[in-house]
C-alpha positions in Angstrom: -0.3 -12.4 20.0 -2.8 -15.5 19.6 -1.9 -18.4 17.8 -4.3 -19.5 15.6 -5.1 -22.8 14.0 -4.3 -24.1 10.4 -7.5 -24.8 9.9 -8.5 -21.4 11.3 -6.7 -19.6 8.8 -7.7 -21.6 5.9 -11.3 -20.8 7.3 -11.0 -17.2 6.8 -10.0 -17.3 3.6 -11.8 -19.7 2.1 -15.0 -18.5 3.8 -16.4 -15.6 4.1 -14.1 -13.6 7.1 -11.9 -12.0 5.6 -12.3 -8.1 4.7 -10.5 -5.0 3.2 -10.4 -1.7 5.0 -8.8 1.1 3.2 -6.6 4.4 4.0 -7.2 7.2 0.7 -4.1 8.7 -0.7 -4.3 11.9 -1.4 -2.4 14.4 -4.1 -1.3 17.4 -1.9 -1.0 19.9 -4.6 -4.3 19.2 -5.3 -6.3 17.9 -2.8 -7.9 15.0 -4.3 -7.8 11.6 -3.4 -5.8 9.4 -5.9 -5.5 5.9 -4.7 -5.9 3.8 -1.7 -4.2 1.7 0.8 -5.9 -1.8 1.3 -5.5 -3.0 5.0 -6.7 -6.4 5.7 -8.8 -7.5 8.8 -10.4 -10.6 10.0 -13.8 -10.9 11.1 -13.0 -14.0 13.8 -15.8 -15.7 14.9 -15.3 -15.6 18.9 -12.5 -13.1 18.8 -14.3 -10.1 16.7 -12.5 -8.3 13.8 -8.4 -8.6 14.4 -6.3 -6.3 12.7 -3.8 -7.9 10.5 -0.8 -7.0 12.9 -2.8 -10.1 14.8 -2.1 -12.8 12.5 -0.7 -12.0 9.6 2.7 -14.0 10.8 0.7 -17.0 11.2 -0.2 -16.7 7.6 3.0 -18.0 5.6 4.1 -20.4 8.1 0.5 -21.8 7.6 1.7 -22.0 3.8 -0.9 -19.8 3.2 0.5 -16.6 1.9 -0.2 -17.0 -1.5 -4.0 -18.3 -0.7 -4.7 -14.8 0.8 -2.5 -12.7 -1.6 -4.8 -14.2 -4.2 -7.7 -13.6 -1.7 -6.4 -9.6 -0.9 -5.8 -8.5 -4.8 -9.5 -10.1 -6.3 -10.9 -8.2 -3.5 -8.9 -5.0 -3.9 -9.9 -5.1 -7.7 -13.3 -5.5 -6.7 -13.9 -2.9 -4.8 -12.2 -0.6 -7.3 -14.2 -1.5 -10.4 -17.1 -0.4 -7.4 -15.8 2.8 -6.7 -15.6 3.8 -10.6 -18.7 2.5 -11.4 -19.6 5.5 -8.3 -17.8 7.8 -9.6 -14.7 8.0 -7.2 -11.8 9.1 -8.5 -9.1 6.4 -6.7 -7.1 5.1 -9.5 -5.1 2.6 -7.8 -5.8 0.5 -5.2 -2.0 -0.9 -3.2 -1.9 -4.0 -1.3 0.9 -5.4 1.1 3.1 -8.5 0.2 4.6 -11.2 2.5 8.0 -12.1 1.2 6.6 -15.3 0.5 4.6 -14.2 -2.2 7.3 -12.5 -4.0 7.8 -15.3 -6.6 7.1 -16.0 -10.3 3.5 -16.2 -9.5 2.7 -12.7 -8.2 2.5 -10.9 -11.4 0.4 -13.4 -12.6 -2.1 -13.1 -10.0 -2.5 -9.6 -9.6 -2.8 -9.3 -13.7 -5.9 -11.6 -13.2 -7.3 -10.0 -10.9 -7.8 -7.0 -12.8 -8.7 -8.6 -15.5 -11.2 -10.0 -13.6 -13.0 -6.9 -12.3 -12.4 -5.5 -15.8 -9.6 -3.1 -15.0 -6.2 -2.0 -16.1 -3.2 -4.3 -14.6 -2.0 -0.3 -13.2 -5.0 -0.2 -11.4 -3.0 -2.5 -9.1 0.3 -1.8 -7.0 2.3 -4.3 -5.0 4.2 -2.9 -2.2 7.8 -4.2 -1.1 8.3 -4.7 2.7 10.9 -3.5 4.4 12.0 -6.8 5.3 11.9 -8.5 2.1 15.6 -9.0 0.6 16.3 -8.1 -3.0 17.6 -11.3 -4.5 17.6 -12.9 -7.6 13.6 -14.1 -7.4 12.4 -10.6 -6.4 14.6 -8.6 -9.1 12.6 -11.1 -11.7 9.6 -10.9 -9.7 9.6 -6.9 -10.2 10.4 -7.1 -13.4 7.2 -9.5 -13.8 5.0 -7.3 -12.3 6.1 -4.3 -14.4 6.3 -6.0 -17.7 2.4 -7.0 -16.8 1.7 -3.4 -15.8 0.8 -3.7 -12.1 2.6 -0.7 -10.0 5.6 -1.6 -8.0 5.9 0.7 -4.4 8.8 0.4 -2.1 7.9 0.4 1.0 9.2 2.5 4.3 11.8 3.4 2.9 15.0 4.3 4.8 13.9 0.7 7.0 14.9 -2.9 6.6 16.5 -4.8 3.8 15.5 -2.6 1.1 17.2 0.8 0.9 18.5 3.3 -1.7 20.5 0.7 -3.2 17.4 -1.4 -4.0 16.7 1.3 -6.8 20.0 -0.2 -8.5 18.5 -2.8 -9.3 15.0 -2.5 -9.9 12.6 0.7 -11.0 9.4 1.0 -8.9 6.8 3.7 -9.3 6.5 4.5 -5.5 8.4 5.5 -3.2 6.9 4.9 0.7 8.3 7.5 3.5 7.3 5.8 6.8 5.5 8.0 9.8 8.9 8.2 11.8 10.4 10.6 9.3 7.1 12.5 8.2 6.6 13.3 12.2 10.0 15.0 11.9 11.0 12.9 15.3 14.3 13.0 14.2 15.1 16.3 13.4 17.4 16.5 10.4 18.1 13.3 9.9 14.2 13.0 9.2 14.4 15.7 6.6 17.3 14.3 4.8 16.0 10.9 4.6 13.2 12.4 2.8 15.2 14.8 0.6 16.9 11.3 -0.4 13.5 9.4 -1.0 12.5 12.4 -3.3 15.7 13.1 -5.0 15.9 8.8 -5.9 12.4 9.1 -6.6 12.1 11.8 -9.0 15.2 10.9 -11.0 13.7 7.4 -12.5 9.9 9.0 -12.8 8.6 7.8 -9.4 6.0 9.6 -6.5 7.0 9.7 -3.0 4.2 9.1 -0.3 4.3 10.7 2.8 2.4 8.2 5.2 1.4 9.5 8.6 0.6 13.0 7.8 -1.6 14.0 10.5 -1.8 17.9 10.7 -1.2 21.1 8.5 2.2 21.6 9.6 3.5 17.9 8.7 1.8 18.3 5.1 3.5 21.6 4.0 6.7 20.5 5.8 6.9 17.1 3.3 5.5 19.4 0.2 8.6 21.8 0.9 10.9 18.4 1.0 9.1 17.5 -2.3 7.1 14.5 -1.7 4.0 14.4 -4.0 1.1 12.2 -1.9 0.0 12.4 1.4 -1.5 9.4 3.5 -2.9 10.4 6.7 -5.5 11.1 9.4 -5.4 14.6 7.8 -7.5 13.6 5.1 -9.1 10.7 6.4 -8.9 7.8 8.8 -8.8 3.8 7.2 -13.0 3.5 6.6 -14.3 0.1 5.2 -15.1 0.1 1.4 -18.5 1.2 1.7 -17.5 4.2 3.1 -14.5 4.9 0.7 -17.0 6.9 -1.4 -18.0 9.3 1.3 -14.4 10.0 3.2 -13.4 11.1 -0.7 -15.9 13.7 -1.2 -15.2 15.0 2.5 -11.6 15.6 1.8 -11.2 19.3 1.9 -8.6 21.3 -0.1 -6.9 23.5 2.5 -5.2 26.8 1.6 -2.2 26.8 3.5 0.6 28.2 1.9 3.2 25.6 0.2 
């Protein structure tokens, strides 16, 4: 991994190097794209555009975490109030904490951001890493975010800090089953880690999304399990906003049986 520079980082977001690429999410009883995944890249000057797995680590110990959460949900809510004023259906748009920004700010900043592009605080969901621990701040910073109306997703679940217990403790609208399971790599352990997701899920009004749905075969096995949106190079590979518009209208409903 390259290091990169404080002043580097700052750069990026202060200036103009930063962008959003997004993955649809699609409704698999339906077929129709519902909301998006925002993915954040870097358009480096002499290194060319870096996927975040490049430097987002270098981002809080820069002390910059909040700077670009800031940066990632004004940009997010953008590019939403864009796509309705085309016509596209997404209603939400989700973005990816660091653990750093889950603090008494958050909420705050993601309600102005929508406020800003002129949308609905739900038109907004903040999604929990695995690796972020449920303590005291995050339990009040959930409960921030949901009193301001912004969606709350947990994240991979079944992975890291935050398991079933975390749904003790706080209520989130989403629940997030990681690739791993959905590719049924681990037999049926896979499907009972997704019964689980569902069965938490459902039982305090949340949706499950299956991420990493790549084929027919995947899609009906989650829909059997019970999971409600699909995420996936079925539907669609991660396209830059622009192009947001057109993978929507080329998602096809299949007739497969369910």
């Amino acid at each position: 991994m390259t290091d990169f520079t404080v002043d580097e980082l700052r750069r990026a977001v202060e200036g103009d190097e930063l962008v959003l690429m997004f993955h649809p999410q699609v409704d698999m009883r339906t077929g129709r794209a519902v909301a998006a995944e925002a993915g954040l890249r870097w358009h480096h000057p002499k290194l060319g555009l870096l996927h975040a797995l490049a430097f987002v680590d270098a981002v809080p110990l820069a002390g910059l975490a909040d700077a670009y959460m800031v940066w990632i949900l004004r940009s997010a809510a953008r590019e939403l109030a864009r796509w309705n004023a085309a016509g596209v259906g997404i209603e939400h748009v989700s973005v990816n904490t660091w653990p750093e920004n889950l603090g008494r700010d958050l909420a705050d900043h993601a309600v102005a951001a929508a406020v800003e592009a002129r949308l609905d605080p739900s038109a907004l969901e903040i999604e929990l890493t695995p690796v972020a621990r449920l303590d005291g701040a995050t339990i009040d910073c959930v409960k921030r975010l949901r009193r301001g109306k912004v969606r709350v997703a947990l994240d991979e679940f079944g992975d890291g800090e935050l398991r079933l217990g975390a749904l003790r403790d706080v209520t989130v609208d989403v629940i997030k089953v990681p690739m791993t399971y959905v590719r049924d790599s681990q037999g049926p352990f896979a499907d009972a880690v997704i019964r689980s997701a569902v069965e938490m899920a459902h039982a305090v009004g949340a949706l499950v999304v299956a991420e990493g749905v790549e084929t027919i075969a995947m899609r009906d096995r989650v829909l059997r399990l019970g999971c409600d949106i699909g995420q996936g190079y079925l539907w669609s590979r991660v396209v830059a906003s622009d192009d947001v518009k057109r993978a929507v209208d080329a998602i096809v409903i299949d007739g497969s049986t369910l």
